[in-house]
N, C-alpha and C positions, 0 to 999 in steps of 0.2 A: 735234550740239551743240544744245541745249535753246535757247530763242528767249529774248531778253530780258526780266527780271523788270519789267513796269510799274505803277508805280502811279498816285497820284492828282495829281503834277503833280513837274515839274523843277525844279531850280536849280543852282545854280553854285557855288562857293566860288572865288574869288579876294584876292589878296593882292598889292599892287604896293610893293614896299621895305616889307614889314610891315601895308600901311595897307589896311584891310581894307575891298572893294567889294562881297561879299556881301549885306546889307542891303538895295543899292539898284540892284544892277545891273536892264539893263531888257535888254539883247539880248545876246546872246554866240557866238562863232561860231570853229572851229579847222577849217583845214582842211588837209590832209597831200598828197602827190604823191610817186613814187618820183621820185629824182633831183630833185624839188625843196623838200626839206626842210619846214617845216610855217610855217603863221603863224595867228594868233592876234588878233581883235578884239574889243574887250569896249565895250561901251555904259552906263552908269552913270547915274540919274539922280543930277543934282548942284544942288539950287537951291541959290541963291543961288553957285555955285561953291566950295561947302567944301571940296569932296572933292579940288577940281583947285588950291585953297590948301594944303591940307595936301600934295600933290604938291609943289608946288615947291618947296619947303623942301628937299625933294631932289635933284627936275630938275633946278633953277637950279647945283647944285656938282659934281652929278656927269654928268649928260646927256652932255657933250661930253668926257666927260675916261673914261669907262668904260659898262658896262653896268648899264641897271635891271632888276631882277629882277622879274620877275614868275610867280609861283604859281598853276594853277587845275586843281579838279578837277569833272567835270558827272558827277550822280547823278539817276537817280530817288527821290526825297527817301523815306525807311524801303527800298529798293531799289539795284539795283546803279550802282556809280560807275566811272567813269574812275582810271585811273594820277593820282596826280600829277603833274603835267607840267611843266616850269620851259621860259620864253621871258625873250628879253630886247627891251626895250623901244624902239623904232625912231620912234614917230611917237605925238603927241598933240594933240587935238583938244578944242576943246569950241564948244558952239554953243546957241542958246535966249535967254530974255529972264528974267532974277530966278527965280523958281519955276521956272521951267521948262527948265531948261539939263541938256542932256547933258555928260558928259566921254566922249570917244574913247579907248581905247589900244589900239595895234595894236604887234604882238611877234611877234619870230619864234627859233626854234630856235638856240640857243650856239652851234652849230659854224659853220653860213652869220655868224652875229653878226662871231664871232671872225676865222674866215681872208677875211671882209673886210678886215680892219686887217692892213696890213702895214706893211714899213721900206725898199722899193724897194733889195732887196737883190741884188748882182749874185753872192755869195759859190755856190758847190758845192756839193753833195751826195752824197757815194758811198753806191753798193750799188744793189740790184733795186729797182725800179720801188713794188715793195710799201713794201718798206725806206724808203724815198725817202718815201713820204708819209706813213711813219708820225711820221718825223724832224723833216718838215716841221709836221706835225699838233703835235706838243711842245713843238720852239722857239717856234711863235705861238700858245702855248695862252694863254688871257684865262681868268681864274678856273677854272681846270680844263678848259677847253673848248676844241677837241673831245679826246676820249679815246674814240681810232679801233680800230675792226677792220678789216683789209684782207686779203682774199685772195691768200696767197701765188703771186707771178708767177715765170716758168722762164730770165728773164736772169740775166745775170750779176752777180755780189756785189760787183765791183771797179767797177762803170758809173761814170762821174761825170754829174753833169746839173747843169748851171748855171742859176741861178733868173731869170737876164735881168730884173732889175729887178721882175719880175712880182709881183702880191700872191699870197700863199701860195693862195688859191682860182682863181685864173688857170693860179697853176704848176702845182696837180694835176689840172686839168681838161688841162691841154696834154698831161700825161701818160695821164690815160685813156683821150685822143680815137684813141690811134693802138696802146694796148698790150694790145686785147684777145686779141690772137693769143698774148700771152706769159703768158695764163692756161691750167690743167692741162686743161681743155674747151671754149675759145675761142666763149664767147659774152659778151657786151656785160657791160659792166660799168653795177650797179647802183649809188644810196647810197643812205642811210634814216638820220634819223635821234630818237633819244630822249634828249631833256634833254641831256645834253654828251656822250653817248654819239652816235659813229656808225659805221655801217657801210658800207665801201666794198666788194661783194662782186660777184663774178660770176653773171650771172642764175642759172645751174645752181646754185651754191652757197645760191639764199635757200631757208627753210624753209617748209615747206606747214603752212599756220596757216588750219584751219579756221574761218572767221567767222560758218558759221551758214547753216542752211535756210530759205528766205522763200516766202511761201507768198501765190500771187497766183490767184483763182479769182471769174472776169469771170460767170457765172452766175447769181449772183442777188446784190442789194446788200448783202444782209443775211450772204452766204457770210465766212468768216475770211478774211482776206488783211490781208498784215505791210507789202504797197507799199501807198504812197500815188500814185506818179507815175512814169513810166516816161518816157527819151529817146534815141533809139537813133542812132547816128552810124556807116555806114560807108564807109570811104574807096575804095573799088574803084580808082580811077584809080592805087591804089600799083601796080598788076598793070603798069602798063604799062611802069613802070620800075623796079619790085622784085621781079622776078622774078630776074635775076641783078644783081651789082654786080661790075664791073671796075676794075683798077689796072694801073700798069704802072711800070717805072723801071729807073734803069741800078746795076750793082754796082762799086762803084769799085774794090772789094777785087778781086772774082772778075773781073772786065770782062763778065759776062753781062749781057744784055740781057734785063730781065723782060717779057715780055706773054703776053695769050691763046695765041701761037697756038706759043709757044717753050715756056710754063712754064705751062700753064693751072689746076695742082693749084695754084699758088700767090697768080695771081691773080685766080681769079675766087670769089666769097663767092656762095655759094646753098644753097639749102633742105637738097639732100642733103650739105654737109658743114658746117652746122651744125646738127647735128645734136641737140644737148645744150640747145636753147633751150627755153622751159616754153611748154606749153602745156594749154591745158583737156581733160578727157575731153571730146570732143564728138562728135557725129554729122555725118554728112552730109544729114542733116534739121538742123542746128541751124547749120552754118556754110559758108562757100564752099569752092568745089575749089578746089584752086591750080593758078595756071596752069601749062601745059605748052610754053609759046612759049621760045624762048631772047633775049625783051628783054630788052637791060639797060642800063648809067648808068655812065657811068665817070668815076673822082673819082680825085684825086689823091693820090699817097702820102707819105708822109712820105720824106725825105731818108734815104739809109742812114745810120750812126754810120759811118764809115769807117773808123778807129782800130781797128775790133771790138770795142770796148766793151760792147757788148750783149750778148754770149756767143753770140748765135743770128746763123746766115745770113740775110743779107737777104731769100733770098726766104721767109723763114719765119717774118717779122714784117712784110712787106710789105703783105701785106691788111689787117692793123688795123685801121686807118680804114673805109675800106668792109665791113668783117666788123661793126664797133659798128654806123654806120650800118643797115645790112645789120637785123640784129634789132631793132633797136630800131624805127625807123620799122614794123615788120611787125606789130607793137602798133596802130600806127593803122589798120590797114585793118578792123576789126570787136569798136566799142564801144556799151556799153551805160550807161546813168546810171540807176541807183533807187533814190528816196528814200522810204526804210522809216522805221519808227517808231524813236526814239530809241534807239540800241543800244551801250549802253554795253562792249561784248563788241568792239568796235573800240575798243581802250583807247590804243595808241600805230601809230608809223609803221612799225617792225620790222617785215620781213618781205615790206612792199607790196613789187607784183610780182610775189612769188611766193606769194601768201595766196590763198586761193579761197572759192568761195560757191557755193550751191546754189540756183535758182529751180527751184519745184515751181509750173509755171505751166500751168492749163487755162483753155481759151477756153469759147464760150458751149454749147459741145456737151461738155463733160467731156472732152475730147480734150487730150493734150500739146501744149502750143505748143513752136516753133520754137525762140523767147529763152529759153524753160525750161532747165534742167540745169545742168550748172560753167560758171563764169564765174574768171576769174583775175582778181583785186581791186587794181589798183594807184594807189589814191588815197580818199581820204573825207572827208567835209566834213560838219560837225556842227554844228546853227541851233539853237538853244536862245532861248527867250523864258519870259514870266511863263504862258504858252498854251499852250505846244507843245513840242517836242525830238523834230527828224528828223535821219535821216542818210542824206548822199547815199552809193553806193557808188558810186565809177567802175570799170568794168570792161574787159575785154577777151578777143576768144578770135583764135585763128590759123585758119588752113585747117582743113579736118578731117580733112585727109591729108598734112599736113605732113610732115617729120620731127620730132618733138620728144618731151619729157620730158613723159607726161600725167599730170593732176592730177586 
């Protein structure tokens, strides 16, 4: 993929209920995260507070009673730009003296917006787990939002799951924490989402979206390189209790009694049978071994459905919980943050997690460094001023002998 078109300086277009902040904005900033949806801050120069007058004329009737709308696309101005992106409006600010006042607006993504707002409903929901949130997703859709994709899960179609009073993002978080076993390749369950669009999918299921080759060469000052700054974060001490994760618990149905040393295909979650989790093409120049110890962490399982309602044996939705756990945390053990020049080719959140990046990185000797080669990209954070437009990547890579799906 060809590197980003730059030209002679950024800007923004925004639009908050129509009222247009281009003109005058002065800082702007969106930042995205797998699994936690995107938010949005825009900075505005406002003298005299026009800008945050002509605002309330709409805050004041509808702030509390629905969502404000807000529009924004970042471009390298004759060069390439961002999606359109639609946030809704959470929090406003203004601060300065006459001339010199700023206005705040900080926004975030429709779908977290929406299945915030719920009706403390104790009411049912039949069908699979999939089924269930899509159900859910519809009943509390707020102006079309969200309007979900979920990956089809292997329970049963007849399940009922009572919403326990809980807000609709409580109740399908309760449901994800413990159903990754009842996806077609049982690895953690991802979301992501664009504008009222979201997707709730299985890590295996996200798509490999190219974000581009960055090119960092420490050599001479004057050599091409697309980073500005580099920060590298890894967690080792996961080794000492994610090497294996344990569950255990009693079947009411069958009267077996699950643990290690009776049922261990069922409940112990580790490297060789998740097998289907993504990770980076890497080397063992570029990332750690994994450990070979049999530590591990044992967390507790969800309750069986006694009834059988779930279609599946208990011990073959038991791991859940410590199978999400399990992958997900294994993201932390070796990350990297670099902030490259304004890259408009990171247009939306689709896909974090399972999107990748390329560092063509030599040190002072023309030699490949270590942090060079794929990185899996699940997060970015875009700073746009009257000066500048960077974008941070947040990255991450697994063992380099893991089991997994390479990118």
């Amino acid at each position: 993929m060809a590197n980003p078109v730059i030209t002679h300086a950024p800007t923004v277009k925004i639009l908050v209920e129509g009222i247009d902040g281009e003109p005058d904005w002065a800082f702007f900033e969106w930042m995205a995260m797998a699994n936690g949806g995107y938010v949005m801050r825009a900075r505005i120069h406002d003298p005299y507070l026009n800008f945050l007058d002509k605002m309330s004329k709409i805050l004041l009737q509808k702030a509390r009673n629905g969502p404000l709308i807000c529009k924004f696309t970042i471009k390298w101005i004759d060069g390439e730009q961002t999606d359109e992106m639609e946030a809704w409006v959470t929090d406003v600010a203004a601060a300065g003296s006459q001339l010199y006042n700023q206005t705040e607006i900080i926004a975030i993504d429709p779908p977290s917006w929406a299945l915030n707002a719920g009706k403390s409903s104790g009411e049912v929901f039949k069908g699979k787990v999939s089924t269930v949130i899509q159900d859910v997703c519809k009943k509390y859709q707020i102006n079309g939002a969200p309007q979900v994709s979920v990956t089809t899960t292997k329970d049963d179609e007849n399940n009922q799951w009572w919403m326990m009073r809980q807000d609709p993002k409580t109740f399908i978080q309760m449901l994800l924490d413990w159903s990754s076993s009842a996806v077609p390749k049982k690895t953690c369950w991802v979301t992501n989402c664009k504008n009222k669009q979201m997707e709730i999918k299985e890590q295996a299921d996200l798509p490999n979206i190219d974000l581009g080759t960055f090119q960092v060469n420490v050599r001479s000052f004057s050599a091409a390189s697309d980073i500005h700054s580099v920060s590298l974060e890894s967690d080792t001490l996961l080794a000492l209790w994610q090497t294996q994760m344990h569950t255990q618990g009693l079947s009411a149905v069958s009267g077996k009694y699950l643990d290690n040393k009776v049922a261990k295909d069922s409940v112990v979650v580790k490297d060789e049978n998740t097998s289907n989790k993504i990770n980076s093409a890497c080397t063992a120049q570029e990332s750690f071994k994994k450990p070979t110890k049999e530590w591990s962490t044992s967390m507790l399982a969800i309750p069986e459905h006694n009834a059988g309602d779930v279609g599946m044996k208990y011990q073959d939705y038991i791991d859940g919980r410590p199978r999400n756990m399990y992958i997900s945390q294994l993201n932390l053990v070796h990350r990297i943050c670099v902030r490259t020049q304004g890259n408009c080719k990171v247009k939306d959140p689709l896909g974090l997690d399972g999107s990748t990046c390329n560092l063509t990185w030599k040190n002072e000797k023309g030699e490949n460094y270590w942090l060079g080669g794929k990185w899996i990209v699940y997060g970015f954070h875009h700073q746009v001023s009257r000066e500048m437009f960077v974008t941070d990547l947040y990255c991450r890579r697994g063992d380099f002998d893991e089991a997994a799906e390479r990118r």
